[in-house]
Structure formats: C-alpha cells, structure tokens
N, C-alpha and C positions, 0 to 999 in steps of 0.2 A: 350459489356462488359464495367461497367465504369473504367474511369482509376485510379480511387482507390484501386478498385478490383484487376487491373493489377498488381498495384504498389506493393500490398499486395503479388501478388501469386509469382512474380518475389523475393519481398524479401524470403520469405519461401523457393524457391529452393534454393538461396545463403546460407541464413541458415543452409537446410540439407547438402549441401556441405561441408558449413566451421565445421558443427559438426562431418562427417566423417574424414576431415579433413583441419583444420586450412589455409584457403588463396587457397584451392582446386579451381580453376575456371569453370563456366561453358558455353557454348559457347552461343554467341547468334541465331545459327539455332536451338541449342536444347531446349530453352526457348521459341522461338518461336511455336517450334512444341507441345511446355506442353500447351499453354497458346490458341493456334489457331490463333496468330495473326501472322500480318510480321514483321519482322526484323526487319526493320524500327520505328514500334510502341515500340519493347524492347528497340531498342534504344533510344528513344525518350524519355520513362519512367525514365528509368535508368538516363538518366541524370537530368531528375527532381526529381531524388532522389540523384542524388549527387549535386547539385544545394541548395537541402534542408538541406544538410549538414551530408548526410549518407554516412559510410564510404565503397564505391565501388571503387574496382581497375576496370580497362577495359586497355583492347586491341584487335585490330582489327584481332589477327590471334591467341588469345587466350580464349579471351571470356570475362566474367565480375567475380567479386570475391569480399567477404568479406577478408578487411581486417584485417590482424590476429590478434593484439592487439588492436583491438576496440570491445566495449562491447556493443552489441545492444542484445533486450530482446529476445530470442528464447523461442517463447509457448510450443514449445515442451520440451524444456529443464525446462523452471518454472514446467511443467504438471511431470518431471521425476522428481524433487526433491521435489514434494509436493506430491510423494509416500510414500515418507519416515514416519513410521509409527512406533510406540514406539513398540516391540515387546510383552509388557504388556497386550495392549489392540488385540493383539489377530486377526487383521483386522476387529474387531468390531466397532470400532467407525472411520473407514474409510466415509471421503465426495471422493462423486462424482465431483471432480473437471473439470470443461470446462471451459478452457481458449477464451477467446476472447481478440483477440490481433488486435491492432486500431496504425496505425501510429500519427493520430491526432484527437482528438476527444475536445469538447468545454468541456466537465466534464466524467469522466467514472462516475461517480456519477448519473448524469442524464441519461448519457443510458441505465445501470444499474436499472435504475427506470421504465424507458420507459419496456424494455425486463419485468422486474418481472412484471409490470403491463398484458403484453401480455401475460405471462404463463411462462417465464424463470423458471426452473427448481433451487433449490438450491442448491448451489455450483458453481453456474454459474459465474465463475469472469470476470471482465469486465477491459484488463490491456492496455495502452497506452503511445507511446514514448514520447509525449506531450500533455497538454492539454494547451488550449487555454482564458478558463475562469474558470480555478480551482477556486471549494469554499472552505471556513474552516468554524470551525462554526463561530456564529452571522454574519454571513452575510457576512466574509472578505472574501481577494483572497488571493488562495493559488499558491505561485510562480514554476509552473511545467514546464522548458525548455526541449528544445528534449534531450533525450541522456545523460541524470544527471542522473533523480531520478525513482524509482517505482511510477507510480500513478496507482492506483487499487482499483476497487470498487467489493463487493461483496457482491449476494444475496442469500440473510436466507430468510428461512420458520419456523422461530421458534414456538414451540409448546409450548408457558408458555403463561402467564398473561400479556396484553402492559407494564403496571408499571414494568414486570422485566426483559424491556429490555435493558433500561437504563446501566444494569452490562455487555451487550455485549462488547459494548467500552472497560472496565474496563479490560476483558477477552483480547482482541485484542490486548491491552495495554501490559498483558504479554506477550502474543506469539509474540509480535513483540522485544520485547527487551530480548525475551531469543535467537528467531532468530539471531537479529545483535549479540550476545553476541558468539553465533559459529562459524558463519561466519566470527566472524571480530575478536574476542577479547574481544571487548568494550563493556563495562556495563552499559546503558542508564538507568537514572533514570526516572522514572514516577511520570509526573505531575498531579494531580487529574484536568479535568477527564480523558482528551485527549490527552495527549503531552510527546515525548520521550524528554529527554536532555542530553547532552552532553557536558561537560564546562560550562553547567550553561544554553547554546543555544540551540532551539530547531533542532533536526533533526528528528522526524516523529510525524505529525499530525495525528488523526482518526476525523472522519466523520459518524454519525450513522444517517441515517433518515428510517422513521417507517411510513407506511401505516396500520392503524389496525379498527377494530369495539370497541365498548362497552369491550367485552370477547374474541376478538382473534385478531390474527395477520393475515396480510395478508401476507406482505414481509416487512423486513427489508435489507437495504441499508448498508453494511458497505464499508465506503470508507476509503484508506489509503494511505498515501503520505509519502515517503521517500528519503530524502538528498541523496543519493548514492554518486555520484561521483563529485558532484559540486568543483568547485574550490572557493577558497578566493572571487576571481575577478567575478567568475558568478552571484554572489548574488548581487541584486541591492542596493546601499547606502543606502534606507531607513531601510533595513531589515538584511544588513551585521552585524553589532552587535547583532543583534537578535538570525540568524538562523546560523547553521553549517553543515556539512556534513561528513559521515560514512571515507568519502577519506580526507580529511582535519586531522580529529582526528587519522586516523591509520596511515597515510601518505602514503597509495598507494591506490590504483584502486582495487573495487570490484564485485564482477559480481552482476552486477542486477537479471541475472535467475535464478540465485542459493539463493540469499539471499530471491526472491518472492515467488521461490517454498521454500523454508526453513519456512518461514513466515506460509504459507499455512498450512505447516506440523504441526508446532506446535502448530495452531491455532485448527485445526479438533477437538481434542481428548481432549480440554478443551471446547471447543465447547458443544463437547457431554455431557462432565462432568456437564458443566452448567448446560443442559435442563434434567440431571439425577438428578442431587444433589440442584441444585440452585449455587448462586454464591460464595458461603463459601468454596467449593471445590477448588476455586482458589485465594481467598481472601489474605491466609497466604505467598503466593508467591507474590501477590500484594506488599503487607507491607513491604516483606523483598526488593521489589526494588523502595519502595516508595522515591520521592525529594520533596515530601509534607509533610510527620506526620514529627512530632517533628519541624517543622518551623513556626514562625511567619506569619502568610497570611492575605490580606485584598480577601475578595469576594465580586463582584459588580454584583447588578442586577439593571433590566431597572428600580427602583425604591427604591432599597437598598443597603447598605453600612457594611459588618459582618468584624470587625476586631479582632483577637485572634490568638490563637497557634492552630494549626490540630493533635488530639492528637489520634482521633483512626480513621477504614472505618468502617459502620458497617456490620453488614452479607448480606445487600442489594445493599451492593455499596455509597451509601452514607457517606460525607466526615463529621468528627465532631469535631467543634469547639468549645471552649471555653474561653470563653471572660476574660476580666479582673477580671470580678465581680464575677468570678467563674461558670457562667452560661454554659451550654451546647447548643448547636445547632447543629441542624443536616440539610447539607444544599446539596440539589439534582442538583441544577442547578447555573449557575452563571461563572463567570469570576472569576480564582483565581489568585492573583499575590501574589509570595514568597517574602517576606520583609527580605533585608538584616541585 
C-alpha cells in the first residue's frame, strides 16, 4: 500500500471520529488493524502528517485524534451539505456528487482532466488541502496553501453547444457567491468573468477548461479556488493588496466542508437551469451581484485595448461595453480591470 493511500485512510478514520465526536481519539492497534499494517508504519505516517502541518493530537496510551478547533476538509461532510436541495426542484435537478479528496495534488484542475478523459463520471469533484502548482486563467498561479482555502475542480458533461459554455463560469460565479453569502454573511461581488470580490480584493477565482468536437462537448473542467481561512500574514507581499479571505472580512474561522458542500448545492440546480433554459435563467441574479456593470473598465487582449463603461451581460454571458464615442461592443474574452 503506498503511503499516501495510508496517509489518506488514517486521516478519514480521524475524521469519522472527530465527526462522531469532536477530539474523540483512536488508538493506534485499531488503525493498524483497519489499515493491515503495524503500529509502527501508523506511527510513522502520522507523524509525517503532523510534520506537514496536520492537526493530530497523539499519545501513547491514548491513541491519535483530530484536533477539535481545526478545520481540515471532511468529504463526507462536503458530500452531506452538497445534499442540500431547494425543495422546489423536487430532487429533480439533483447531481450525483463524488468527492475525491487529495491531501496534495500539483492542480485538482489537471487531475480532474486526467479522470474526465478516462471516463469520470459528471459530478465527479475533484477537492485538495493544497495544491502545489495552482493555475488561474492566462496562464497565472493561483496561491493554494494547505489548510486556508477550498481548491476544487469539477467535471461536467454538458449537453449544449461548446460556444455556450463559456456562461458556466458565469453560473459558478453565482453559486459560489450566494454560497459565501450563507455561510458567512458576506456579499461577494462579481467580477466579469471569473472573480469573487470582497473590499475591492479578490477572494475566489473560477477556472473553466473545455475538451469539445466541432458540435459537442466532451467534458468540461470547472475549477474553483477560495480564500477561506487565510490570515493577513498568509498571503505573500506580492498579492497581499490584491487578494482577501472569507476569515479576514468576517473576522472569524469558517468551515471549509460546509462552505464546499453549500457551493455544490447551489451550484446543481442552476446547473440544471442552464442546460434547460440556457443562461438567461440565471443572468438577472448575475446583474443584481454584478462589481462590473455600471463601472468604468479597460479590457486587454493579447492584441487589444476596449476602454468604456460595462453597461449590460447579454443573454449569452457576454459583457457590453460602450465606449466614448457612443459605440457598443460586446466582448467574450479578455482581461477586465475596474477603473477607479
């Protein structure tokens, strides 16, 4: 067995413990006897996961234990609050959600691609306490440390036209800021196309990549990265004025499995709406949490420069500006910066 797998099956018993009950311990003959290994190798594990910075109580005539006020991501607990289902819809527009939970992975992004390529099933998320080479778009990295934020990728089989898939994001975009908006309080505005804000700073990026023919889709990739619990000091100086996080702006700690299954939840049943209706069904809810219409914005592309006011989206997702000269543009892709 490698000892990732080990790592992996050790946290999960701590987990269902600490969910029965909070700092609950379990021994180390009884993990050895779950697992088939010796003693010795629990031990061994265990301490490279508190070495890594997980938080494990241990003693020698007690056993090992999560402790109580640390927030590490329990899949079964994201898997229970991404139940949660509008009673409108009936259990009809319920996803089949499967969690895959990764201590560390180089992008849940890329494995997430890897699986849909092999046959992943949709719904198949793909969630981790770190990643290592987080992407955003154009090519940046996205700063994912252990034990802050949600990183989560997830695979669609969407059933429309490649060109409409572009409004997924758009979709993800609300579910994730009516999410934080439960969970926490806080009313994240949305940046056209990808970006949650907060104070002005961003606290959740999306990520959409598309494998499709001529007339279908094969799989799409949605990835999502969220601020949770970072502190001031976590963010590295180049990006500390930039980015913020869910625990900064409320001023306490929030659970990352509740806020990913909440995410989940809200996400399904616009999901559905999209590939029933198209993206107009969630458009007016866009608008009303839009940090883009009614602002001055410049958009840059690898070859051009659009500066004006963003005055509507239209029923596709597309953002539209109008310049000085009175002209209209309707612009799908690019880099937007809000001009103060």
């Amino acid at each position: 067995m490698k000892d990732s797998s080990v790592k992996e099956r050790i946290l999960k018993a701590l987990r269902d413990s600490h969910t029965e009950k909070p700092g609950q311990p379990v021994s180390g003959g009884e993990l050895a006897k779950r697992l088939g290994v010796s003693r010795a190798a629990v031990w061994k594990q265990v301490e490279d996961l508190r070495r890594s910075g997980y938080p494990i109580g241990a003693s020698p005539r007690i056993g090992y234990w999560l402790e109580p006020d640390e927030d590490l991501i329990i899949p079964e607990a994201v898997a229970a609050a991404a139940e949660r289902v509008d009673a409108a819809t009936d259990g009809r527009r319920r996803v089949d959600w499967r969690i895959k939970y990764h201590l560390s992975l180089a992008s849940t992004n890329d494995l997430a691609m890897q699986m849909a390529r092999e046959g992943s099933p949709e719904g198949t998320v793909v969630i981790a306490e770190e990643q290592t080479r987080g992407r955003g778009r154009l090519g940046r990295s996205w700063y994912s440390p252990k034990g802050t934020g949600i990183w989560m990728s997830i695979i669609l089989r969407p059933t429309c036209a490649p060109a409409a898939t572009t409004a997924v994001t758009l979709v993800a975009a609300v579910a994730a800021a009516r999410a934080i908006e439960i969970e926490t309080g806080l009313k994240p505005g949305i940046k056209w196309p990808n970006d949650l804000l907060l104070s002005g700073r961003k606290a959740c990026g999306i990520l959409t990549e598309i494998s499709a023919e001529l007339d279908r889709v094969n799989y799409l990739i949605l990835g999502l990265g969220v601020n949770v619990n970072h502190r001031v000091d976590d963010f590295a100086p180049e990006i500390s004025g930039l980015a913020t996080s869910l625990r900064i702006e409320v001023g306490r700690r929030v659970s990352r499995s509740a806020l990913a299954g909440r995410i989940l939840s809200e996400f399904g049943p616009r999901y559905h709406d999209f590939l029933e209706r198209g993206f107009d069904s969630t458009r007016r809810e866009w608008m009303e949490r839009s940090a883009t219409l009614r602002r001055a914005v410049v958009v840059t592309g690898p070859a051009s420069r659009l500066e004006g006011l963003a005055i509507d989206l239209d029923p596709d997702g597309a953002l539209v500006i109008k310049t000085s000269d009175g002209d209209r543009h309707r612009v799908t892709g690019g880099e937007v910066t809000l001009r103060t």
